[in-house]
DOZAVEX-418344 format. One record per residue (C-alpha): residue number from 1; z, x, y; residue in one letter. Coordinates in steps of 0.5 Angstrom, whole numbers. Example, Ala and Ser with C-alpha at 12.3 -4.5 7.8 and 13.67 -1.06 7.14 Angstrom:
BEGIN
   nr      w      u      v  rest
    1     16     25     -9     A
    2     14     27     -2     S
This chain:
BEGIN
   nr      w      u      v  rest
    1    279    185    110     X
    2    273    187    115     X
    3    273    183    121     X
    4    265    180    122     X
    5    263    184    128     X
    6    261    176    132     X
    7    267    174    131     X
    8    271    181    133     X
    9    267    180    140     X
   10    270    173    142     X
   11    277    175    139     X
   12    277    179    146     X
   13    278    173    150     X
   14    285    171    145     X
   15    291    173    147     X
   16    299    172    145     X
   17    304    168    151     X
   18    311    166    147     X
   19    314    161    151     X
   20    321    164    149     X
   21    323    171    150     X
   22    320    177    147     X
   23    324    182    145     X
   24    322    189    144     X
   25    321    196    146     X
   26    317    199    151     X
   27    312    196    155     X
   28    306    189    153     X
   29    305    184    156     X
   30    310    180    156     X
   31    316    178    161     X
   32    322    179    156     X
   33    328    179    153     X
   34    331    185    150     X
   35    338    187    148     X
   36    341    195    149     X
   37    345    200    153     X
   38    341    202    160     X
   39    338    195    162     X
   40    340    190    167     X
   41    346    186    163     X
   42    344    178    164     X
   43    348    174    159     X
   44    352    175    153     X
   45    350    170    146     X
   46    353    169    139     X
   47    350    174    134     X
   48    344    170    130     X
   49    341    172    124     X
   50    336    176    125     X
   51    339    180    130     X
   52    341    188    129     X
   53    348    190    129     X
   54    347    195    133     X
   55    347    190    139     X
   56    353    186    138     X
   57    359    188    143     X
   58    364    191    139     X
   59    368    191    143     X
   60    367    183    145     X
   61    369    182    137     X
   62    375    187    137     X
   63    378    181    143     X
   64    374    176    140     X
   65    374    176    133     X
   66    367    173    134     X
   67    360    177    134     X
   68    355    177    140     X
   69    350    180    142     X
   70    349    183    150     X
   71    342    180    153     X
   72    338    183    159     X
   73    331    182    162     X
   74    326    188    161     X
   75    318    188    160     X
   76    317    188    153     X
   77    312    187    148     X
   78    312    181    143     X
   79    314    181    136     X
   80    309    177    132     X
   81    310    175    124     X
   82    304    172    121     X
   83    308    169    115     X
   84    301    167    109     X
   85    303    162    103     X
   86    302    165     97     X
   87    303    160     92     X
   88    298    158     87     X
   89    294    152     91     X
   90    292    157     96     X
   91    287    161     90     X
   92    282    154     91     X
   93    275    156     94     X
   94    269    150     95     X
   95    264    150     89     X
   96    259    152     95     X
   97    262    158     97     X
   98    268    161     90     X
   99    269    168     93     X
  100    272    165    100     X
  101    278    161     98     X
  102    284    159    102     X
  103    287    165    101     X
  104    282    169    103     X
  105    281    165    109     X
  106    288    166    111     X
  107    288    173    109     X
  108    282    174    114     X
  109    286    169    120     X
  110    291    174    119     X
  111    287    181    120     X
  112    284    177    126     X
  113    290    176    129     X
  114    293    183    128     X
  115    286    185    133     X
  116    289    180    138     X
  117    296    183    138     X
  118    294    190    137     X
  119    289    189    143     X
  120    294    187    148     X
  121    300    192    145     X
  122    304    188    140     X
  123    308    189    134     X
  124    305    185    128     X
  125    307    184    121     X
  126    305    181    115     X
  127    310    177    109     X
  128    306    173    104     X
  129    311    167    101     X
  130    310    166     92     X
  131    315    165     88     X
  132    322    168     88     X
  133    319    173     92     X
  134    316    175     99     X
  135    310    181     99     X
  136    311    184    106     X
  137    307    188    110     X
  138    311    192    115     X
  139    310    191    123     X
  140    308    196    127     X
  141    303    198    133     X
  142    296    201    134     X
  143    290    203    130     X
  144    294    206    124     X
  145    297    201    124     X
  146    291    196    124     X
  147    289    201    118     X
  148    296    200    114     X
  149    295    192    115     X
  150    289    192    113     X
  151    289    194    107     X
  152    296    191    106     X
  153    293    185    107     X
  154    288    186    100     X
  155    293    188     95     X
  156    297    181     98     X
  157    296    176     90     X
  158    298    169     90     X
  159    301    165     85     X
  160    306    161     83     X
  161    310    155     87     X
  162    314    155     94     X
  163    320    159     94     X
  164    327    158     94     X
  165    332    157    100     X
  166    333    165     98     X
  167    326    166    100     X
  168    328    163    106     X
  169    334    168    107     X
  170    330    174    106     X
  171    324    172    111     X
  172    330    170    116     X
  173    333    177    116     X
  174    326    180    117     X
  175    324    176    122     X
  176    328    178    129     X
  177    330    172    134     X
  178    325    172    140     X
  179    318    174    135     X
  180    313    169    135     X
  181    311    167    127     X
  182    304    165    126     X
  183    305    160    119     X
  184    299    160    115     X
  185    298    155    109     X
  186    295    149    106     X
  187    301    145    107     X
  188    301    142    100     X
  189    309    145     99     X
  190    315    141    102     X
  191    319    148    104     X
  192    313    149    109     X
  193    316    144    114     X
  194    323    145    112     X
  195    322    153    114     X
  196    318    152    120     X
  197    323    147    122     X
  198    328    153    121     X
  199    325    159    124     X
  200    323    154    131     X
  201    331    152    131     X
  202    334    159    131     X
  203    329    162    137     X
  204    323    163    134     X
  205    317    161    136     X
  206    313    158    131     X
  207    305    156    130     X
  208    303    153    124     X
  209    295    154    121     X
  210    294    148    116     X
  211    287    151    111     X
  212    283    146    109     X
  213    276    146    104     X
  214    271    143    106     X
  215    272    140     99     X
  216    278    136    101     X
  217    275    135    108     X
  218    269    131    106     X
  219    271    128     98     X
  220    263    130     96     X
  221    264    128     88     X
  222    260    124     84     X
  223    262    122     77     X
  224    267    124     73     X
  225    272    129     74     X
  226    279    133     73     X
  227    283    134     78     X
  228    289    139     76     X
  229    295    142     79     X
  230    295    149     80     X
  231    302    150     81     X
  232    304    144     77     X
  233    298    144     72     X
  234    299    137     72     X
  235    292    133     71     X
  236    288    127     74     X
  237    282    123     72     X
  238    278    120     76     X
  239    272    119     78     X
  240    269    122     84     X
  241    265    117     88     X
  242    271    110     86     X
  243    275    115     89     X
  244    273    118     95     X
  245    275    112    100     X
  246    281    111     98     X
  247    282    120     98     X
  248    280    121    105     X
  249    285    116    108     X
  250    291    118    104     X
  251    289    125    105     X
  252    288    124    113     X
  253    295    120    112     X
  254    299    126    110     X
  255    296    131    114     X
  256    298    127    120     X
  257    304    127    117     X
  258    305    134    117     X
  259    302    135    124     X
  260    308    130    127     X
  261    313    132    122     X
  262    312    140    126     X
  263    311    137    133     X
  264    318    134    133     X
  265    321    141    132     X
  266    315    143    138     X
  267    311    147    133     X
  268    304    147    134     X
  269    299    145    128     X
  270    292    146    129     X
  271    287    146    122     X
  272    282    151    119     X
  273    276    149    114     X
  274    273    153    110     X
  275    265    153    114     X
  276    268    155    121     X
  277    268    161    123     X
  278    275    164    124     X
  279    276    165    131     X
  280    275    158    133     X
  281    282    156    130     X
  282    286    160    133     X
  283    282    159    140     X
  284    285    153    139     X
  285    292    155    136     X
  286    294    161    142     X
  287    291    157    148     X
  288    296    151    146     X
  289    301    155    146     X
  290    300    158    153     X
């Protein structure tokens, strides 16, 4: 997955900033939370999932009965997850361009943002979501790293239908509390808000990324065509230019919806379209998470 070298220029001037606590080890950029013997105790919390057992206070639970974990302030890097929706909807390309399909697109937003976060010293990692399964790429820093990433990224494969509540449970157990999770997606999929709602809800900072095409954007057919499902194979009849009209303002109403729907749980959505290079997207995504 190569990075256009214009678009790897401008992505110099990208940066993360979570808005909750980072946690981690050593030193990055970020002002942040990270839990351990030989730091500053701050506070005491209850044990959530995604923390590492070796944090909790046994001796806490053994008075207690009850799991929390030790919390104390350091500089710390940020742990950033790029989570890709790897079901069927996600292989669809425009006719002016088939070899760049969303899925594609969302692979390429994902190895830009690895660039941003390696840059300034930041753990990344990557999980595609499909089926009853998740494809991951492990998080780590530096150049080798970068290398592992992105060659993970081209054996990532899409198909099938959102996952299950178990998908769910493994990205939850994957992704610590405190990380930063990029979400990328068509957003066509009922879980995709139920998981962002759920991560945002237990201390992790959430972006969403919607991937559009140019073809969804603009409705340009003419004529007969048959409209198919990809995850369902139901099918659709229409004729192109009747229905343009009626399709660009249902379509505009969904996605409203869906920007609404995440903004009430303080995630961020901001949409990419298939013709625009890919940095500006997440120019606008990272600088409204400042």
């Amino acid at each position: 997955m190569l990075i256009p070298p214009e678009v790897r220029s401008r992505l110099r001037g990208l940066r993360f900033a979570n808005r909750l606590h980072a946690n981690g080890l050593g030193l990055g950029q970020h002002r942040g939370r990270s839990r351990g013997a030989g730091l500053e105790f701050e506070q005491y919390r209850a044990y959530e999932m995604g923390d590492e057992p070796r944090r909790i206070d046994w001796k806490l639970y053994s008075r207690s009965d009850r799991f929390f974990v030790r919390e104390a302030t350091r500089d710390s890097p940020l742990n950033v997850w790029v989570l890709l929706d790897a079901t069927a909807s996600m292989a669809q390309a425009d006719a002016a361009r088939p070899d760049y399909s969303k899925f594609t697109a969302a692979k390429l937003l994902a190895a830009c943002l690895a660039e941003v976060a390696l840059l300034q010293g930041d753990a990344i990692g990557v999980i595609g979501i499909t089926g009853d399964r998740v494809q991951l790429v492990p998080a780590g820093v530096g150049a080798r790293h970068r290398d592992r990433l992105l060659i993970g990224l081209e054996g990532l494969v899409c198909g099938g239908h959102w996952p299950g509540e178990a998908s769910f449970t493994q990205v939850q157990e994957r992704v610590a509390v405190d990380s930063l999770v990029v979400l990328i997606s068509d957003g066509f999929d009922e879980g995709l808000p139920v998981l962002a709602q759920n991560l945002a809800a237990t201390r992790r900072q959430v972006l969403s990324l919607g991937v559009v095409s140019c073809e969804e954007r603009d409705f340009f057919f003419a004529g007969g065509f048959i409209f198919r499902d990809p995850e369902t194979g139901a099918q659709c009849r229409v004729d192109g230019a009747a229905a343009r009209a009626d399709f660009l303002i249902r379509f505009a109403a969904a996605r409203r919806e869906l920007k609404d729907r995440l903004a009430q749980s303080g995630v961020p959505h901001v949409e990419y379209y298939l013709d625009e290079p890919p940095d500006v997207p997440l120019r606008r995504i990272l600088a409204g998470a400042e």
